[in-house]
C-alpha positions in Angstrom: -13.5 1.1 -8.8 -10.5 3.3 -7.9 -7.6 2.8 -5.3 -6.8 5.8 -3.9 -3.2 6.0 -2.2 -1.4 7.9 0.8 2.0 8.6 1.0 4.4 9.3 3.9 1.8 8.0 6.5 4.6 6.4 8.2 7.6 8.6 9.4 10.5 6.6 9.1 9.7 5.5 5.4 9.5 9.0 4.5 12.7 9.5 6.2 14.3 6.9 4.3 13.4 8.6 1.0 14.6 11.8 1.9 11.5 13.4 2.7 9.6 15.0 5.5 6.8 13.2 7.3 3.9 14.2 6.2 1.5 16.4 8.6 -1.9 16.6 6.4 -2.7 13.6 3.7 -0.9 13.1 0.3 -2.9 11.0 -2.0 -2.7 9.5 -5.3 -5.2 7.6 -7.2 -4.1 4.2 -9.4 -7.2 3.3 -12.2 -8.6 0.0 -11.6 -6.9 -1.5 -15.1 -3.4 -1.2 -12.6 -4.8 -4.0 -10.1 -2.8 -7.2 -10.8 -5.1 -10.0 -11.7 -3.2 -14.2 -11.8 0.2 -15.5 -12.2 3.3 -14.0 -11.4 4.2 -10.2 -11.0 5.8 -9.1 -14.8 8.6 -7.2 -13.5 10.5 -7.9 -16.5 7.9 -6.3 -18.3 8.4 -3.1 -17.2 10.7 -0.4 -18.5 12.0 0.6 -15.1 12.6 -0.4 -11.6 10.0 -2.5 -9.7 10.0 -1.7 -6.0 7.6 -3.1 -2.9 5.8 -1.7 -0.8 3.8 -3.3 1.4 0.4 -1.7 2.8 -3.0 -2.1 4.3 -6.0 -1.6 2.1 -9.0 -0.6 3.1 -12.6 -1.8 0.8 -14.8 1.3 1.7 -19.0 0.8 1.4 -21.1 3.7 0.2 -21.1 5.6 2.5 -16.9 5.6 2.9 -16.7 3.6 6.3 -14.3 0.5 6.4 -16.1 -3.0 5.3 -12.5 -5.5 4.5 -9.3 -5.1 4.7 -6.2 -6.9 3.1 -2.2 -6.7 2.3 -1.4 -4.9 -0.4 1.2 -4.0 -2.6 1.6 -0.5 -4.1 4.4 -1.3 -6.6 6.9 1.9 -7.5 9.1 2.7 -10.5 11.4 4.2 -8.1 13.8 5.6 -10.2 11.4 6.9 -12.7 9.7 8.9 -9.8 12.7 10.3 -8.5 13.5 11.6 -12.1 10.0 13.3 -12.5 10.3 14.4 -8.8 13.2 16.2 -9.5 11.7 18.3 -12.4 8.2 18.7 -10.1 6.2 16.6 -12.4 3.9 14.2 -11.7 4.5 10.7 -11.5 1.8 9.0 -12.4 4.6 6.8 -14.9 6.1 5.7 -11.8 2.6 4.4 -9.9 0.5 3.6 -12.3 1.9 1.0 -14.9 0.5 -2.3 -15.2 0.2 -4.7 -12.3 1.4 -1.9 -10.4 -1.4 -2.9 -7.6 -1.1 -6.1 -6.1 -4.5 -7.0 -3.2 -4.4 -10.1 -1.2 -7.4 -11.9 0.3 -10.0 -10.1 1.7 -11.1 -10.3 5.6 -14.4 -8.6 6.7 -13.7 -5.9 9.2 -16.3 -4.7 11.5 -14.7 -1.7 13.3 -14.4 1.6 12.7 -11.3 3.6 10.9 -9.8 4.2 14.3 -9.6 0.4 14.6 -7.2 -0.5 12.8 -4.6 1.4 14.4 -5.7 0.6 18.3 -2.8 -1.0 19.5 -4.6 -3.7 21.3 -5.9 -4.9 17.6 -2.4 -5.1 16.7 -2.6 -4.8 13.3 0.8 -5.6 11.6 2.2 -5.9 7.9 5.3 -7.5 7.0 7.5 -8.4 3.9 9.9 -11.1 2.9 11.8 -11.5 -0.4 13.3 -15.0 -0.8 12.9 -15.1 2.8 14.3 -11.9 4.3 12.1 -9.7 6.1 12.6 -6.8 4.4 9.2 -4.7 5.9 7.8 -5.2 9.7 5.8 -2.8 11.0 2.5 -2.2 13.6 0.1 0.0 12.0 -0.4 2.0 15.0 2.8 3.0 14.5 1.2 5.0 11.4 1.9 8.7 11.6 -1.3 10.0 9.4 -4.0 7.9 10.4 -6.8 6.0 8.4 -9.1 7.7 9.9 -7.3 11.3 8.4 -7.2 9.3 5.1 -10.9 9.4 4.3 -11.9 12.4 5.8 -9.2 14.3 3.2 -11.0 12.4 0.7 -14.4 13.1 1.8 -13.7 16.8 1.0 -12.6 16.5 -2.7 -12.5 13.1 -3.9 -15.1 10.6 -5.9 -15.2 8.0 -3.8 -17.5 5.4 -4.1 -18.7 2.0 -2.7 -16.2 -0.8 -3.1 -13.3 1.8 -3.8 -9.9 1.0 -1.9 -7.8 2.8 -0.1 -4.1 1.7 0.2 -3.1 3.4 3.5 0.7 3.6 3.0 4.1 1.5 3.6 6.5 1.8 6.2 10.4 1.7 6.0 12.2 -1.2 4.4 11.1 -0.7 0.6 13.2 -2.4 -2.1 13.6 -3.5 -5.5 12.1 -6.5 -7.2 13.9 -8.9 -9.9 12.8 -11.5 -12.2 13.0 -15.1 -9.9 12.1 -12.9 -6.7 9.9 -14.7 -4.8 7.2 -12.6 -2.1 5.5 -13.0 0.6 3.6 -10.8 2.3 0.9 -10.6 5.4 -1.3 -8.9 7.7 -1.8 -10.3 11.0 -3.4 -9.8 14.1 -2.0 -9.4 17.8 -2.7 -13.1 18.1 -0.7 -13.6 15.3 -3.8 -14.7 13.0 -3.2 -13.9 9.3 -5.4 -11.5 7.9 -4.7 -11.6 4.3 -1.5 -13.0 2.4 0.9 -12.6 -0.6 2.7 -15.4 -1.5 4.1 -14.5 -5.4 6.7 -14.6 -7.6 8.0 -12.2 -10.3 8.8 -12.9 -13.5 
């Protein structure tokens, strides 16, 4: 199992780090050994800075079409990557450190890729640390779509059955300390809960 990851889908989070939107896909891929499993998120563990980001993943079947989605949380060494950036390395140290991948509940989905940004689905994710919303945003409001996503990986990438895709975080992406407390959702446009976060970070 492998979670490949797009960046800049949405415009204004790219903006926010100083980058362009993105036109065509950028993807990353975190090993499965990154995916969180119990307890609190180890923040203190790591080396560097913790930052969220909150997303929408997508559990693929064999044949790459959409079968569950759930919130997610792509976790970023921030600094680290804008260190490695800056020299254009890669930054794998800044992705893909341990716990770095944080998935909610699962909820079957039964559309297609184009689904989950039609706004009458309403798909939403949002973010609160300690109670702030920090992250609120429609996914149809995503500038390189799901659907884009997969095909870009159809052309190059291994995928296989029960691989995830993490479809990118808007604006609003922060640090995390030790004592931080987050919750996370996706909902519906009847305001049904998808999948939640609630954890804390240690």
């Amino acid at each position: 199992m492998a979670m490949w990851c797009t960046i800049r889908t949405f415009s204004k989070h790219a903006l926010e780090l100083g980058n362009q939107p993105a036109v065509e896909p950028i993807l990353f891929v975190k090993p499965a050994a990154c995916l969180h499993g119990s307890g609190p998120i180890p923040v203190s563990q790591h080396p560097g800075e913790v930052h969220h980001e909150v997303e929408c993943v997508v559990r693929v079947n064999g044949d790459l079409e959409p079968v569950a989605i759930a919130v997610g949380l792509d976790l970023t060494d921030r600094a680290t990557q804008s260190d490695l950036r800056a020299e254009q390395l890669p930054w794998a140290k800044a992705k893909c450190f341990t716990s770095s991948a944080v998935v909610g509940p699962w909820s079957p989905w039964d559309s297609t890729w184009e689904g989950l940004v039609e706004t009458e689905r309403g798909l939403h994710l949002s973010l609160e640390v300690n109670g702030t919303l920090r992250q609120s945003t429609p996914l149809h409001e995503m500038s390189v779509t799901p659907r884009q996503q997969i095909e870009s990986l159809r052309a190059w990438a291994p995928v296989v059955e029960d691989d995830m895709l993490f479809t990118g975080t808007p604006q609003g992406v922060g640090e995390l300390h030790p004592g931080d407390r987050v919750v996370a959702r996706l909902t519906n446009a009847k305001g049904d809960c998808l999948s939640e976060i609630d954890i804390g970070c240690v």
